[in-house]
C-alpha positions in Angstrom: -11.7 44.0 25.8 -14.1 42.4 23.5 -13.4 38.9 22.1 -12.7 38.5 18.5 -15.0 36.1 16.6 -13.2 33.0 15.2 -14.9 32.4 12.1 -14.8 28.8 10.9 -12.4 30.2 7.5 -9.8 31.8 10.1 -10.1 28.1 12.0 -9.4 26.3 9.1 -6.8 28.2 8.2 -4.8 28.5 11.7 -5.6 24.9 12.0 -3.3 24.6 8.7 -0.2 26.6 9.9 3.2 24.4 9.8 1.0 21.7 7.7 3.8 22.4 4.6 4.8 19.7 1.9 6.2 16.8 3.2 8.5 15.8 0.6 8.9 14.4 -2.4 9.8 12.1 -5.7 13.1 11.9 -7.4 14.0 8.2 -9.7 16.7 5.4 -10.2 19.5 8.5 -11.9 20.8 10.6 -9.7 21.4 13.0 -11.8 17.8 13.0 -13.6 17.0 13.5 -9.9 18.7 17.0 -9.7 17.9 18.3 -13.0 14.0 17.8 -12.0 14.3 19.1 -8.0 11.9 21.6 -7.5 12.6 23.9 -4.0 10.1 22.2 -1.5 11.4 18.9 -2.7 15.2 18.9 -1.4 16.8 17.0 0.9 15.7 17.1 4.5 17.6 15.0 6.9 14.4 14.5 9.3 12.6 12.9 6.3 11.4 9.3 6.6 12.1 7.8 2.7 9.7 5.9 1.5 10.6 4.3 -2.2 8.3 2.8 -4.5 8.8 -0.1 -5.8 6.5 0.6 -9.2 8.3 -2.9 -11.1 6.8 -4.9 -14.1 6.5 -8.4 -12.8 8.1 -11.4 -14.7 5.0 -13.5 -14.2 2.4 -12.7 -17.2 2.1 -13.7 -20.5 2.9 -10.8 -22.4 1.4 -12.1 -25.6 -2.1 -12.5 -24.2 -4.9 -11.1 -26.2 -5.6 -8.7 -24.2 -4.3 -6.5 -21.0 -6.2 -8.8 -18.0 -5.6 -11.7 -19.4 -1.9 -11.0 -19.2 -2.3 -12.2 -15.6 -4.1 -15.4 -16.4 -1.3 -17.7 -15.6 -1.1 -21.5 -14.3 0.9 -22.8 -11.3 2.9 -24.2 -13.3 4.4 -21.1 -15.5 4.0 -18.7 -12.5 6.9 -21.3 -10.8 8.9 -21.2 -13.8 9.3 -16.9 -13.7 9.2 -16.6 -9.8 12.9 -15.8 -9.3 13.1 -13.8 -11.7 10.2 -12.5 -9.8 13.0 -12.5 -7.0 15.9 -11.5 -8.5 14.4 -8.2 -10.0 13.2 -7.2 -6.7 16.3 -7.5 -5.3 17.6 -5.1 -7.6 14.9 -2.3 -7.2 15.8 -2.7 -3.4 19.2 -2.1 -3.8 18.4 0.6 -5.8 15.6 2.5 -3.1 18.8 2.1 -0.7 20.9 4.0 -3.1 18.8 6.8 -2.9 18.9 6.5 1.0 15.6 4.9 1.0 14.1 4.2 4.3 11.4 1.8 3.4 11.4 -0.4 0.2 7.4 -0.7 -0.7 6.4 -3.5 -3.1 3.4 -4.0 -5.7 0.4 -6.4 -4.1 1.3 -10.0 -4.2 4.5 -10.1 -5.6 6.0 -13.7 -5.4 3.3 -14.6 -7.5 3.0 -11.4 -9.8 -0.9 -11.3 -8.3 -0.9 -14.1 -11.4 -4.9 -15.4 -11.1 -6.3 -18.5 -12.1 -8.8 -19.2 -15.1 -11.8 -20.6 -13.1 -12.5 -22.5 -15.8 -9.8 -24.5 -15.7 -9.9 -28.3 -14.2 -7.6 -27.8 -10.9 -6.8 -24.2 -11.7 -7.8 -22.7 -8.0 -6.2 -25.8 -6.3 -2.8 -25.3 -8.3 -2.8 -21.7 -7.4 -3.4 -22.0 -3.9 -0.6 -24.5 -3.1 2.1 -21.0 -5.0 0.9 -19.5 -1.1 4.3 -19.5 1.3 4.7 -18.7 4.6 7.7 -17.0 6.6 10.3 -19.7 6.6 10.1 -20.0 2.7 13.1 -18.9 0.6 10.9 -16.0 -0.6 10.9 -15.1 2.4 14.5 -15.8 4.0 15.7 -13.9 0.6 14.3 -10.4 1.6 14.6 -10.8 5.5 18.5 -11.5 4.7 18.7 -8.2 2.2 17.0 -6.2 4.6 19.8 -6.6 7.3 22.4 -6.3 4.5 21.1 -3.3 3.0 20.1 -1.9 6.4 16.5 -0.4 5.2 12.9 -2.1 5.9 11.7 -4.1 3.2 7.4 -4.3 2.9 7.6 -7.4 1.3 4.3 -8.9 -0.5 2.9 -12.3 -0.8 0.1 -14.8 -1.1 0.2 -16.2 2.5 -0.2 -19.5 3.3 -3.1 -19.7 6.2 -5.6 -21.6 7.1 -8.5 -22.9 5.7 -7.5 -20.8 2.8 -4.1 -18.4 1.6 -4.3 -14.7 2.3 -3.1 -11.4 0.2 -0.5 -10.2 3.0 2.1 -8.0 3.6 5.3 -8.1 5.8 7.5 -5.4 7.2 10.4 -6.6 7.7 13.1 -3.9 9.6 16.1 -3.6 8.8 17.1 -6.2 12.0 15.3 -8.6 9.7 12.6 -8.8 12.5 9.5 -8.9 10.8 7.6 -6.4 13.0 4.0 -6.4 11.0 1.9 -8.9 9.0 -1.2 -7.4 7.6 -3.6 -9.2 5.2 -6.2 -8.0 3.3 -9.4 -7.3 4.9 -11.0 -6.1 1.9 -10.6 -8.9 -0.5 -12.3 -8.5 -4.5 -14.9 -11.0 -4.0 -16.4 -10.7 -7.2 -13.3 -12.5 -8.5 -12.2 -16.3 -8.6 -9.0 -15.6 -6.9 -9.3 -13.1 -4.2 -13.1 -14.5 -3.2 -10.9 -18.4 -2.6 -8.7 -16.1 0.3 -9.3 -15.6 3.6 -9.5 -12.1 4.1 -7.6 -10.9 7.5 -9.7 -9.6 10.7 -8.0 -6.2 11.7 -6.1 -3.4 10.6 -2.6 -3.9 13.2 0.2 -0.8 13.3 4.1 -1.5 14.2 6.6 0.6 15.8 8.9 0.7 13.0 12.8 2.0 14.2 14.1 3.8 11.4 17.4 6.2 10.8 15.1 9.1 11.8 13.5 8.0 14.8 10.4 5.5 15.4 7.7 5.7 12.9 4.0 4.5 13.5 2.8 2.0 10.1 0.1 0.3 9.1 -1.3 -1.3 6.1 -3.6 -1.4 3.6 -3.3 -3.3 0.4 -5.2 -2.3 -3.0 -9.3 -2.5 -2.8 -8.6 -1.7 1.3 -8.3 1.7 0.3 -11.6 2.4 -1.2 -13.0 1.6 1.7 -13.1 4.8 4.8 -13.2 2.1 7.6 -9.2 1.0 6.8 -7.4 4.3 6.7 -10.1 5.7 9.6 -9.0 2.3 12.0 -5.3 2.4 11.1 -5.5 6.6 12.1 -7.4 5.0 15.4 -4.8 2.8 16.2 -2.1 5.7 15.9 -0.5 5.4 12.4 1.6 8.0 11.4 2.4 6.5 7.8 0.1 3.9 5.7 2.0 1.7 3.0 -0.4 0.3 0.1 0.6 -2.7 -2.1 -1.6 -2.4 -5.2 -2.6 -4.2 -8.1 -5.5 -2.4 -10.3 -5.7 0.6 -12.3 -5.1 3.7 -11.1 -7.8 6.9 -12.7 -8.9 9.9 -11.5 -11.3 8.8 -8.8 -9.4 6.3 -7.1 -6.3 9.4 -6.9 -8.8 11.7 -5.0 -9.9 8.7 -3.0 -6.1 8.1 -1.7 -5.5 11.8 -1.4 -8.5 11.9 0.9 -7.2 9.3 3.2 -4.1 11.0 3.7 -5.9 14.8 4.6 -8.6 13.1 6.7 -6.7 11.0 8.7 -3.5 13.0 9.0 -1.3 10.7 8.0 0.9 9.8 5.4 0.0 7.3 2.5 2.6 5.4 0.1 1.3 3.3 -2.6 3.1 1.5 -4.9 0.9 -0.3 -8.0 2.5 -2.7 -10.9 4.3 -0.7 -13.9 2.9 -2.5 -16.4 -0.5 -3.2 -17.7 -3.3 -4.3 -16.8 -2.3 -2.3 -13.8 -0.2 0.6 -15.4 1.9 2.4 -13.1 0.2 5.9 -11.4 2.1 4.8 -8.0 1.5 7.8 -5.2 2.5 9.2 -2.1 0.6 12.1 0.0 1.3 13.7 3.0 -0.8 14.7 6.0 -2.3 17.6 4.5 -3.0 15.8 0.8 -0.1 17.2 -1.0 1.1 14.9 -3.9 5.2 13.5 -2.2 6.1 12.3 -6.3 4.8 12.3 -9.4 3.2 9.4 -11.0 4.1 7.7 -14.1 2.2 5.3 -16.3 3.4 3.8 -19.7 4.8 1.1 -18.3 7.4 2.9 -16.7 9.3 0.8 -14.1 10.8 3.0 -11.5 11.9 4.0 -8.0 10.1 7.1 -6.6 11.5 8.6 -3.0 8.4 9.5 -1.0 9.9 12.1 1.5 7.4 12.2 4.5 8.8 15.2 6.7 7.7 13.6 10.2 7.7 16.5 12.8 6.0 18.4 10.6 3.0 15.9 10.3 3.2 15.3 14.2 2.9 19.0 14.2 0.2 19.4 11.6 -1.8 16.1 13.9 -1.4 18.8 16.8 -3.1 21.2 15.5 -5.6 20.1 12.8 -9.1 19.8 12.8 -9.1 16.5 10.7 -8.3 13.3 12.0 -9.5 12.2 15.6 -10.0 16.0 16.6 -13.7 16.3 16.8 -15.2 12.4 15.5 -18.4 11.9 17.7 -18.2 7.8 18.4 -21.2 7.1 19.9 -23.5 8.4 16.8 -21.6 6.2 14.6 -23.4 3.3 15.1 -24.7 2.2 11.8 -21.5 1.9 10.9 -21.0 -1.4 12.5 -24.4 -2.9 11.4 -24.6 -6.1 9.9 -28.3 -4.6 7.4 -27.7 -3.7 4.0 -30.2 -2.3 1.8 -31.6 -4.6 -0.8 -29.7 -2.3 -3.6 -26.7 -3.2 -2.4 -26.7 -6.9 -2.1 -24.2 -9.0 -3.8 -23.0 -12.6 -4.7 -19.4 -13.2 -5.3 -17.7 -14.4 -8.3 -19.0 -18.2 -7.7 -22.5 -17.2 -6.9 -23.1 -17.4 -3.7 -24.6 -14.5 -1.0 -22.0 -11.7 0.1 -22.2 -13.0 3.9 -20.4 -10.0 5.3 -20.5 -12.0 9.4 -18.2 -14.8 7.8 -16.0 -12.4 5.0 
């Protein structure tokens, strides 16, 4: 009996079988949410739900002159709008668990509206920093308490209060109201005033999240993380089943491909949800193991709840069998991946001037 060959197509393609969509969108009407079900988006009680938050925040100046510098805000009028900030958070959150919503997912930096400072301005940066809060602030205590009430896990953004300097961070908070994960950004924009003033964070950590369908492996990343390999690749290390992203930047045609490529060659799961609004403009997305779009984005300005349905024992099955992922990585000829040299092309300064020093960022 001879032994048939196994080509590298018929691999591919048995390494593939029970990788099937993973779910999908529906919005805030129910019945809006019927009329546009399509078959391999129904209701599928093993289904972790994963709503994003896409909201317009309450802190810009909508009259600016023009989109970015609707974001240009001082301390002073960002504390005048943040609880309404608050309050219309609250409300998306109560929707997302209306819909049966597992995890609530919010936009990057929310208590602030990721307002930035004009670096030009006398006491600008200082002002801004001191908006930074920390976990017993009423921020803080707001969502941890409508997390238990609502019973769903809230991933609840914020600039951080840390020290020498604030950080871009996200919380999950479970629906105990334990917070179980704090992630900050590792990948900060340092060719801009505010995010090159943060400390960025040192690792990419993954919870054991308890939700109505069973524990769930999460991680983060938030926004300019995800152009980056290294942060879906570590958080696929370190066992995560689903990623959450906070974002806050335009969303185009590369940057989709890019998130659809973290999800297929990791094998997990990604949900991020951007601001509705410009500069940022919507285009929030969900994929599942295999790549497959979970909803489908909107821009305009739409404000809206999307349902991510990530199917999970058919990723843990698809993980099982796939070629992707952790499969058949070769470590030990990786090594220039963790080298401090960088090729004169690709030297930078930051937004203030001064030499990218990538052993102190």
């Amino acid at each position: 009996m001879t032994q048939r060959e196994i080509t590298r197509r018929g691999f591919l393609s048995s390494a593939a079988i029970g990788a099937t969509a993973l779910v999908a969108g529906e919005g805030l009407s129910a019945d809006e949410a019927k009329a546009q079900a399509k078959p391999d988006r129904c209701e599928n009680s093993e289904s972790l739900k994963v709503a994003l938050l896409q909201m317009t925040s309450s802190i810009m100046n909508p009259e600016a002159s023009s989109p970015w510098e609707m974001i240009v805000m001082d301390a002073e009028a960002v504390k005048r709008h943040q609880e309404q900030n608050v309050q219309r958070a609250d409300a998306f959150c109560r929707q997302a668990a209306g819909l049966g919503a597992d995890i609530a997912l919010f936009p990057e930096m929310w208590n602030i509206g990721y307002a930035v400072f004009d670096a030009k301005q006398k006491n600008a940066k200082e002002g801004w920093l001191r908006l930074a809060v920390d976990n017993e602030s009423a921020y803080m205590r707001h969502f941890i308490a409508l997390a238990r009430e609502l019973n769903i896990a809230i991933a609840v953004t914020f600039l951080q209060k840390w020290n020498p300097a604030p950080r871009d961070t996200v919380s999950i908070i479970a629906r105990s109201g334990e917070i179980v994960l704090t992630y900050a950004k590792v990948h900060t924009c340092d060719f801009t005033p505010t995010e090159a003033s943060l400390t960025p964070g040192d690792d990419f950590p993954v919870c054991t999240l308890h939700t109505r369908v069973g524990p769930v492996q999460v991680g983060c990343m938030i926004c300019y993380d995800r152009e980056f390999p290294e942060s879906a690749r570590i958080l696929m290390l370190n066992n995560a089943e689903v990623i959450l992203v906070p974002n806050a930047c335009g969303i185009d045609q590369r940057r989709t491909e890019q998130l659809k490529t973290r999800a297929f060659e990791n094998v997990v799961a990604i949900a991020m949800t951007n601001y509705a609004s410009l500069p940022f403009d919507g285009n929030s997305q969900a994929y599942d193991a295999t790549g497959r779009s979970l909803v489908d984005p909107i821009s305009g300005g739409a404000e809206k709840v999307q349902i991510a349905r990530i199917n999970l024992p058919k990723l843990r099955e698809h993980q099982k069998k796939t070629i992707w992922g952790n499969a058949f990585r070769r470590p030990r000829k990786y090594k220039a991946i963790i080298s401090n040299k960088v090729a004169p092309v690709f030297e930078r300064k930051n937004f203030f001037g001064q030499p990218f020093d990538r052993e102190k960022r």
